[in-house]
Each structure stands twice: as C-alpha cells, then as structure tokens.
DRENDO-1510 file (C-alpha; in Angstrom, 1 decimal, always signed):
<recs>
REC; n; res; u; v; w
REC; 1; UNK; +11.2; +2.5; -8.6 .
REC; 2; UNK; +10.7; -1.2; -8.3 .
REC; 3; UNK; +9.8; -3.7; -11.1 .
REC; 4; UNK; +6.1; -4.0; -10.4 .
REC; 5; UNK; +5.7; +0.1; -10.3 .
REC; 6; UNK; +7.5; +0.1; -13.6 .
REC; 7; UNK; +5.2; -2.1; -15.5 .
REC; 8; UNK; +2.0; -0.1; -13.7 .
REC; 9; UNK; +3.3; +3.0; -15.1 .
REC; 10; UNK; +4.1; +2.0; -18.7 .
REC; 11; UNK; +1.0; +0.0; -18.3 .
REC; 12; UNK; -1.5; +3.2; -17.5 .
REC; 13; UNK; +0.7; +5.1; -20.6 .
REC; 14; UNK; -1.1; +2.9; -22.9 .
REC; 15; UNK; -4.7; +3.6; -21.8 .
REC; 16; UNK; -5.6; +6.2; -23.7 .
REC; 17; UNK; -9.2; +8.5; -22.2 .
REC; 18; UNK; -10.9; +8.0; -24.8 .
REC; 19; UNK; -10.9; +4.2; -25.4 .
REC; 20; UNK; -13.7; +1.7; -23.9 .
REC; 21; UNK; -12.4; +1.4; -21.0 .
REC; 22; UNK; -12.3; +4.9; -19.6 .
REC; 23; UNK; -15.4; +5.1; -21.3 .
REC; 24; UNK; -17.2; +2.7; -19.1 .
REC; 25; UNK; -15.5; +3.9; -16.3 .
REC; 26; UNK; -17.0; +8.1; -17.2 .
REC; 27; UNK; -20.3; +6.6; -17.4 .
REC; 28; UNK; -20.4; +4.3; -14.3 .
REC; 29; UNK; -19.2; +7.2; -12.5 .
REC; 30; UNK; -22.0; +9.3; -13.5 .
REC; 31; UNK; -24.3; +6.7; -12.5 .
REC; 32; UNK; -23.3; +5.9; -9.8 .
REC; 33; UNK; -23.2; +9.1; -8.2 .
REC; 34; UNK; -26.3; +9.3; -9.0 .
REC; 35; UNK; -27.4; +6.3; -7.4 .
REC; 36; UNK; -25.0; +7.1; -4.0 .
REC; 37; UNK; -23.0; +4.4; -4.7 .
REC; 38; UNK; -19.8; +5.4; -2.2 .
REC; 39; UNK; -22.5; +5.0; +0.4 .
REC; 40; UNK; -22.0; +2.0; +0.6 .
REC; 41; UNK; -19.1; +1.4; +2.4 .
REC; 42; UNK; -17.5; +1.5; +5.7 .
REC; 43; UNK; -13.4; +1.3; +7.5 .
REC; 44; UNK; -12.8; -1.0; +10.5 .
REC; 45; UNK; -16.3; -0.2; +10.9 .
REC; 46; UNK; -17.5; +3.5; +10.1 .
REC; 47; UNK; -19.4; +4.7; +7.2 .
REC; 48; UNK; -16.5; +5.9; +5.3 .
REC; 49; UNK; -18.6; +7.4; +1.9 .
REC; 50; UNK; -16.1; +6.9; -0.7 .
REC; 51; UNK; -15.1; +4.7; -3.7 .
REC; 52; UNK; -12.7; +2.1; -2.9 .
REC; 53; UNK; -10.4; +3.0; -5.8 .
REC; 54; UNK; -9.9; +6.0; -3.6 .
REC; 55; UNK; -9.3; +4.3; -0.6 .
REC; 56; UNK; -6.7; +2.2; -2.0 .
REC; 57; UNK; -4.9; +5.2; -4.1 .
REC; 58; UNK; -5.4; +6.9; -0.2 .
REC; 59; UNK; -3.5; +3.9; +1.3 .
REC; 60; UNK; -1.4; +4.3; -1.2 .
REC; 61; UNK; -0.2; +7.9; -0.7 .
REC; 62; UNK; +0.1; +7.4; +3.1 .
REC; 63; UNK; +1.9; +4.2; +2.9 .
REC; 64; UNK; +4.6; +6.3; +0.5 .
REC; 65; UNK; +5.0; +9.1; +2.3 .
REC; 66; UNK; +5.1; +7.9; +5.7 .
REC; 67; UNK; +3.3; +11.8; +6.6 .
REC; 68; UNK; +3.8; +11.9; +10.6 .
REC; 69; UNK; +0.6; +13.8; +10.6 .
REC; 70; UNK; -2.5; +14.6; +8.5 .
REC; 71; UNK; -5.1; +17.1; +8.4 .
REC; 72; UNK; -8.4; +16.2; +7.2 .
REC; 73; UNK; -11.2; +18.8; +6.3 .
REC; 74; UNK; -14.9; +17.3; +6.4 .
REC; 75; UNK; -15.6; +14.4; +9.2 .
REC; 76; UNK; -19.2; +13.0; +8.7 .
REC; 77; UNK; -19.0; +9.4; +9.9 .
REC; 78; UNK; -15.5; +9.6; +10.7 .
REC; 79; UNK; -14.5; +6.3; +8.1 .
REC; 80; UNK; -11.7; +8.7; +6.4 .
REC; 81; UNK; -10.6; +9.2; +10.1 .
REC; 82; UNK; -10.5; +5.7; +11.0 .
REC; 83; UNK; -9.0; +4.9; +7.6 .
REC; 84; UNK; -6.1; +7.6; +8.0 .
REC; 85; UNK; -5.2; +6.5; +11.7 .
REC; 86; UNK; -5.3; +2.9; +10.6 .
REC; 87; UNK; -2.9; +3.5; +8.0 .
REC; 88; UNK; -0.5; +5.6; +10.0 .
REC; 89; UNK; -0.7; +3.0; +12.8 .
REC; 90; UNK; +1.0; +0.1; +10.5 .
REC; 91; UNK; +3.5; +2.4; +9.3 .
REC; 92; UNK; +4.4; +3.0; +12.9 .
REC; 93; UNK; +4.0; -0.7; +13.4 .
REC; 94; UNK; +6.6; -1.5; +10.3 .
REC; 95; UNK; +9.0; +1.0; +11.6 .
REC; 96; UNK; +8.6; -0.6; +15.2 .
REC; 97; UNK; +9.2; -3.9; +13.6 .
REC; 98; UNK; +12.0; -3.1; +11.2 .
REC; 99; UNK; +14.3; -1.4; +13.7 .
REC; 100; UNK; +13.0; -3.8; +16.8 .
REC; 101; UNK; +11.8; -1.3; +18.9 .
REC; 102; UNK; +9.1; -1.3; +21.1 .
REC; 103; UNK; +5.6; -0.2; +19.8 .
REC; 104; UNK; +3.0; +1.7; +21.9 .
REC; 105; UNK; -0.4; +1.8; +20.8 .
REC; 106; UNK; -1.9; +3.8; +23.2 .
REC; 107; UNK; +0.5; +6.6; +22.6 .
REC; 108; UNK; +0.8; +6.6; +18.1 .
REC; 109; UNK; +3.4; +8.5; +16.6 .
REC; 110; UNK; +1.7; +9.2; +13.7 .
REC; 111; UNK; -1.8; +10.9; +13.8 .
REC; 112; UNK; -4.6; +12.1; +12.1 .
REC; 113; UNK; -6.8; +16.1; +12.9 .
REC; 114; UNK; -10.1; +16.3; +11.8 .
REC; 115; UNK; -11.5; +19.4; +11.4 .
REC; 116; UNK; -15.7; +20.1; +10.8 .
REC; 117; UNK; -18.2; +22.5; +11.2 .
REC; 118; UNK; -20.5; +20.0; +13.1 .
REC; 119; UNK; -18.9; +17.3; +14.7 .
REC; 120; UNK; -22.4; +15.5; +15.4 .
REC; 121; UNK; -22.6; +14.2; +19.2 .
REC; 122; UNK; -22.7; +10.5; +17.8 .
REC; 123; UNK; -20.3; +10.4; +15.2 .
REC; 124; UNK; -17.8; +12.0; +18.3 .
REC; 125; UNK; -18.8; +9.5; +20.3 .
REC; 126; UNK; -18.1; +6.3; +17.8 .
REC; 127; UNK; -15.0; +7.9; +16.7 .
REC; 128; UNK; -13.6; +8.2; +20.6 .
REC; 129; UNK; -14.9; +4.9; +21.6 .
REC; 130; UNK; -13.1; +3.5; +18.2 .
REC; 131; UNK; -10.3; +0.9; +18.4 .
REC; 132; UNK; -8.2; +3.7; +16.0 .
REC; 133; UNK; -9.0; +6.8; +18.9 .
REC; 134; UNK; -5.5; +6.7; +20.5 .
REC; 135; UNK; -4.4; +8.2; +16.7 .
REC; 136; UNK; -7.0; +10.7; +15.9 .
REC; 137; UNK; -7.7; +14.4; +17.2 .
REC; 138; UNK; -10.6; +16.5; +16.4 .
REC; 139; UNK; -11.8; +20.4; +15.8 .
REC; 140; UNK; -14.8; +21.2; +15.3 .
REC; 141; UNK; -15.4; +24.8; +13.8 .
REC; 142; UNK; -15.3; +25.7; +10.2 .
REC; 143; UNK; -12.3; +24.9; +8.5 .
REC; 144; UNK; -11.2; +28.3; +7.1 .
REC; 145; UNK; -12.1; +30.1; +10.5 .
REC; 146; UNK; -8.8; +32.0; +11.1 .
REC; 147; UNK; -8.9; +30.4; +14.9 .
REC; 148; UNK; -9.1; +27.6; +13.3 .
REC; 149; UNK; -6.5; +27.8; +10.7 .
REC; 150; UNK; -4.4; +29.2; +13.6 .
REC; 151; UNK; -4.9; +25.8; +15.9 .
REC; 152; UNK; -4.1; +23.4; +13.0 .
REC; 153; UNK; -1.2; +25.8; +12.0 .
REC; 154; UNK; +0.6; +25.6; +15.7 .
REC; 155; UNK; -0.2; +21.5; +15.7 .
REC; 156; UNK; +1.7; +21.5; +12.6 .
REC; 157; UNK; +4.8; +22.6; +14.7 .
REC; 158; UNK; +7.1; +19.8; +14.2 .
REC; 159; UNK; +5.5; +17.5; +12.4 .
REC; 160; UNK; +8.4; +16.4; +9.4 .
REC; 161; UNK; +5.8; +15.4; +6.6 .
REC; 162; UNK; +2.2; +16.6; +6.9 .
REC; 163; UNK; -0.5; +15.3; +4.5 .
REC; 164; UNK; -4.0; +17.1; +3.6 .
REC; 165; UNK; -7.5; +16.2; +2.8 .
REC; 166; UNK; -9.9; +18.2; +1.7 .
REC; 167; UNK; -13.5; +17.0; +1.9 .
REC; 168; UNK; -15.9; +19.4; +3.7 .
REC; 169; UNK; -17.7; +22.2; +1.8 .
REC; 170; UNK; -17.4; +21.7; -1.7 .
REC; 171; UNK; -17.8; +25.2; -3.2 .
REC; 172; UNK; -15.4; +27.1; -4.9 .
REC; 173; UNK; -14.9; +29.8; -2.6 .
REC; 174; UNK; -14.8; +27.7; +0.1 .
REC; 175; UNK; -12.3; +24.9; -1.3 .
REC; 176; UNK; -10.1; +27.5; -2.4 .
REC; 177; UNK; -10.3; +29.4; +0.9 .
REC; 178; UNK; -8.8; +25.5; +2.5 .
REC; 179; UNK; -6.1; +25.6; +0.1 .
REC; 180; UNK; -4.8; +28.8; +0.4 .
REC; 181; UNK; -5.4; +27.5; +4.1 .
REC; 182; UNK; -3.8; +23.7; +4.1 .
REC; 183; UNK; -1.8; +23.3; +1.4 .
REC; 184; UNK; +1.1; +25.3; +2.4 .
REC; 185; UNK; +1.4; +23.0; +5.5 .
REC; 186; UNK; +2.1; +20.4; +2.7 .
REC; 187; UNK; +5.5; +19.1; +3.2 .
REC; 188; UNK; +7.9; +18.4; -0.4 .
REC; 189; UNK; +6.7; +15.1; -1.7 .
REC; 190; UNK; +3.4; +14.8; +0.7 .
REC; 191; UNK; -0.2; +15.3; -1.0 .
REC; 192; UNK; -2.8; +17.5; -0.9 .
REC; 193; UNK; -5.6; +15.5; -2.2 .
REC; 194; UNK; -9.3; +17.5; -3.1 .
REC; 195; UNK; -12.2; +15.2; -3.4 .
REC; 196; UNK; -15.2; +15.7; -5.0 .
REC; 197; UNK; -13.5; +17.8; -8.2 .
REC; 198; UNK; -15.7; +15.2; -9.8 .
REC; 199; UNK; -18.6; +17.2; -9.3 .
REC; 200; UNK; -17.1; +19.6; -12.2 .
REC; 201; UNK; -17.8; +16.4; -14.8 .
REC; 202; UNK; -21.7; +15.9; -13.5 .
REC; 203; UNK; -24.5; +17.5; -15.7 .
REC; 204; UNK; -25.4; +20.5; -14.3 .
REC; 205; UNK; -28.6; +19.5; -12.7 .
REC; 206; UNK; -26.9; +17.0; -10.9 .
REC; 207; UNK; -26.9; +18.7; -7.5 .
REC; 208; UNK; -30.2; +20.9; -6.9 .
REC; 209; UNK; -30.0; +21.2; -3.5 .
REC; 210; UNK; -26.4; +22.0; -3.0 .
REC; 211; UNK; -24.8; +24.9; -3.2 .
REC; 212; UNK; -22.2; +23.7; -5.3 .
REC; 213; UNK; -22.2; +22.7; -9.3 .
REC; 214; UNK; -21.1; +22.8; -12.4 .
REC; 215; UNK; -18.6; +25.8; -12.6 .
REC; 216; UNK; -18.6; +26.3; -9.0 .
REC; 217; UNK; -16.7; +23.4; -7.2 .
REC; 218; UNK; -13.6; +21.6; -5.8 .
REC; 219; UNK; -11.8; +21.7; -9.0 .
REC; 220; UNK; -12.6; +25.0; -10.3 .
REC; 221; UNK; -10.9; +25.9; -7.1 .
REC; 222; UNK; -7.8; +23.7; -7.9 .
REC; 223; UNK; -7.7; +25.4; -11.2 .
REC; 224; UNK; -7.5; +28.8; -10.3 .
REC; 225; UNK; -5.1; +27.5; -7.0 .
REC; 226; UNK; -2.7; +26.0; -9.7 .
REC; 227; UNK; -2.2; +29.1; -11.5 .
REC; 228; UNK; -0.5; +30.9; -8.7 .
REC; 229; UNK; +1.1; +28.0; -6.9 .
REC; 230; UNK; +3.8; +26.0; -9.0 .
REC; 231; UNK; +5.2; +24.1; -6.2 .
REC; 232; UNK; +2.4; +21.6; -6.9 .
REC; 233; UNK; +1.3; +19.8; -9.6 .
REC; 234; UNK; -1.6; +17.3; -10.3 .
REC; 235; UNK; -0.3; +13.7; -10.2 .
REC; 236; UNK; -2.2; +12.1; -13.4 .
REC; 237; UNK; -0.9; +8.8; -13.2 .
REC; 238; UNK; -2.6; +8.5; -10.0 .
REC; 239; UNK; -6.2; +9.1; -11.8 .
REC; 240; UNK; -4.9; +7.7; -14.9 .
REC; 241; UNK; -4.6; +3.8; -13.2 .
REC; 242; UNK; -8.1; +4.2; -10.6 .
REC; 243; UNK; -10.2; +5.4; -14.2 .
REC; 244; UNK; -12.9; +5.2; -11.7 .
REC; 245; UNK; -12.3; +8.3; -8.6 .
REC; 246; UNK; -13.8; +11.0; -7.4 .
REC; 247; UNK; -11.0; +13.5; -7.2 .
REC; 248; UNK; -10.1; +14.1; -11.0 .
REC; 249; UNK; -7.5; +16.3; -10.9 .
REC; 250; UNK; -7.5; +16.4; -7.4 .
REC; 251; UNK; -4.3; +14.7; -6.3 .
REC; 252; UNK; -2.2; +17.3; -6.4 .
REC; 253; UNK; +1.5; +16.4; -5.4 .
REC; 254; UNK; +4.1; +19.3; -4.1 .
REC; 255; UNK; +6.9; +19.4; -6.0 .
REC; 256; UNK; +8.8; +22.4; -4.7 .
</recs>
C-alpha cells in the first residue's frame, strides 16, 4: 500500500454517515436522481449515464486489477463500453511501455463483452465505428438467457482475471438471476460491481413506471446473493470515499 492510499484510507475512517458531509451527499443524491443528473455525461464521446464518482472509482478498479477481460450487462449508449475498452487499452499500453514491447492497437489484449437485450441499430453502429471498437465485443439477447450465459461462459475460457458489471434490468429477480450468472466468472481479487442498488435508498414513489422499487431491486438482490456466497464481500471503503454513487453496497470484491 503506498503512502497516498494510506492517508485515503485513514482519511475515509474518520467520516462518520451520519455527519454533514454524507448528509449532503444522501440528499444530493436523491435529488439528483430525480432531476436525471447522470445524464449528463458522456466517455471519449458516448452518452455514458453515470455519476463521475463512479467513473473514477470504475477506473479505479480496472486500473488495479489489470482484468484481461470484462463482462458488462446493460449497453444503452455504449459510454460504459467505451469507458471499459479505454481503460483496458492503457493498461495494455503501460505494460507495452514498461517491458518495451511492441503495442498493437488494432488487435487489444484486453477487452470488454457487452451483453443487452436490445442492442439499438444506432448505438451498434457508434459503438463499431468508435476509435475504442478494436477492444469491445457485443451480444445482444437477454443476459440470463442460458445461450447466453453459455456464450459469455466459453469466452471466459482463458481469460486470467475477468471483471463484471451489472447494469441492465434492475429487478430483483433479474439482478440476482446475473449474479448467480456472472459472478462466479469473477476471478480472486477482480470485482463484481451492481449499479443502481441506490434505487433501494429512493422513496418509494420514486420509480412509477418501472418495474423495479423499493424492496425489489439491485441490492435486495445483493443481499440475499451475499448470504449464500462468502467468497465476496462488499468493499465499503470504496463507497465510504465517493459519499456520492450509485452502487451502495454494490462493489462487491471476491475474496475467496
């Protein structure tokens, strides 16, 4: 652990949740959900629809782990994609630079799988024609289909680290269907990071025209995952520096 990672952690040990600043940080969440607020914002130029503290704690894991591939649930615009494969791209550029080998965009040794339901004709066609394409693969069918699960499952096939996103249908059957799915793929040390648990901590009116809510979401689904599967756990500190993310409880690290 270096010096600066030290000092974060004892740092974030001193917040406590229920001073000012987490304070401020539960209510401009709730109102800026409300207001769409991760709509705002695009990677390497694709709507990405996330909060940039995620996207940095995001670079963060990937930059860490170093995953040779990862699987993401949930496509939309395709910025998560973009933002994934752009990662991955400069650890395979520091590596290439570190031991002085050549580097080859066109052909990435790192890459990203995308997997949706409805891979929209021109979302595909940004995402192809994107800078980033060289690293990225796509599937469209729903993401606990067992043909599905069985293609992403023979891709895995000698990958050393594999990392997971889960961002697609957010109820609770659903999201716990992926991770009974995805997570096992999850190599020791790697994440499997569920967004949207957020939508647990919303009033319950929040989301009339979803099938999801209160007491039926992403992290109801981590809950009841967790009970049965000890070889992850939830990495706080993670949550406990952004204050301000929408995957509470959602960054779940395996341990075992």
């Amino acid at each position: 652990m270096t010096l600066h990672e030290q000092e974060e952690r004892e740092r974030v040990a001193r917040w406590s949740p229920q001073d000012d600043m987490a304070r401020h940080a539960a209510a401009f969440l709730a109102a800026s959900a409300r207001a769409k607020y991760s709509y705002n914002f695009s990677w390497l130029g694709r709507p990405i629809i996330q909060y940039p503290q995620d996207i940095v704690a995001i670079q963060e894991v990937i930059w860490r782990v170093k995953p040779d591939l990862i699987i993401e649930t949930g496509i939309a615009h395709g910025g998560s994609l973009i933002l994934s494969a752009s990662i991955l791209a400069l650890v395979d550029y520091a590596e290439a630079a570190e031991c002085g080998k050549a580097l080859f965009p066109a052909k990435p040794r790192r890459t990203v799988l995308g997997v949706d339901v409805d891979i929209r004709v021109h979302n595909r066609q940004a995402i192809e024609a994107h800078p980033m394409a060289n690293g990225i693969e796509m599937i469209q069918g729903s993401s606990i289909a067992p043909e599905v699960i069985s293609r992403v499952q023979e891709r895995v096939k000698g990958a050393e680290r594999v990392m997971v996103f889960l961002d697609s249908n957010h109820t609770h059957t659903h999201v716990l269907a992926e991770l009974e799915a995805y997570a096992p793929l999850v190599t020791k040390g790697s994440y499997c990071v569920v967004f949207d648990t957020l939508i647990e901590d919303m009033p319950a009116n929040h989301y009339p025209d979803r099938p999801w809510g209160k007491g039926d979401n992403p992290k109801t689904a981590v809950w009841d995952y967790l009970k049965s599967h000890p070889e992850f756990e939830v990495d706080k500190h993670i949550e406990g520096k952004l204050l301000v993310t929408v995957a509470p409880d959602g960054y779940l690290k395996r341990i075992a």
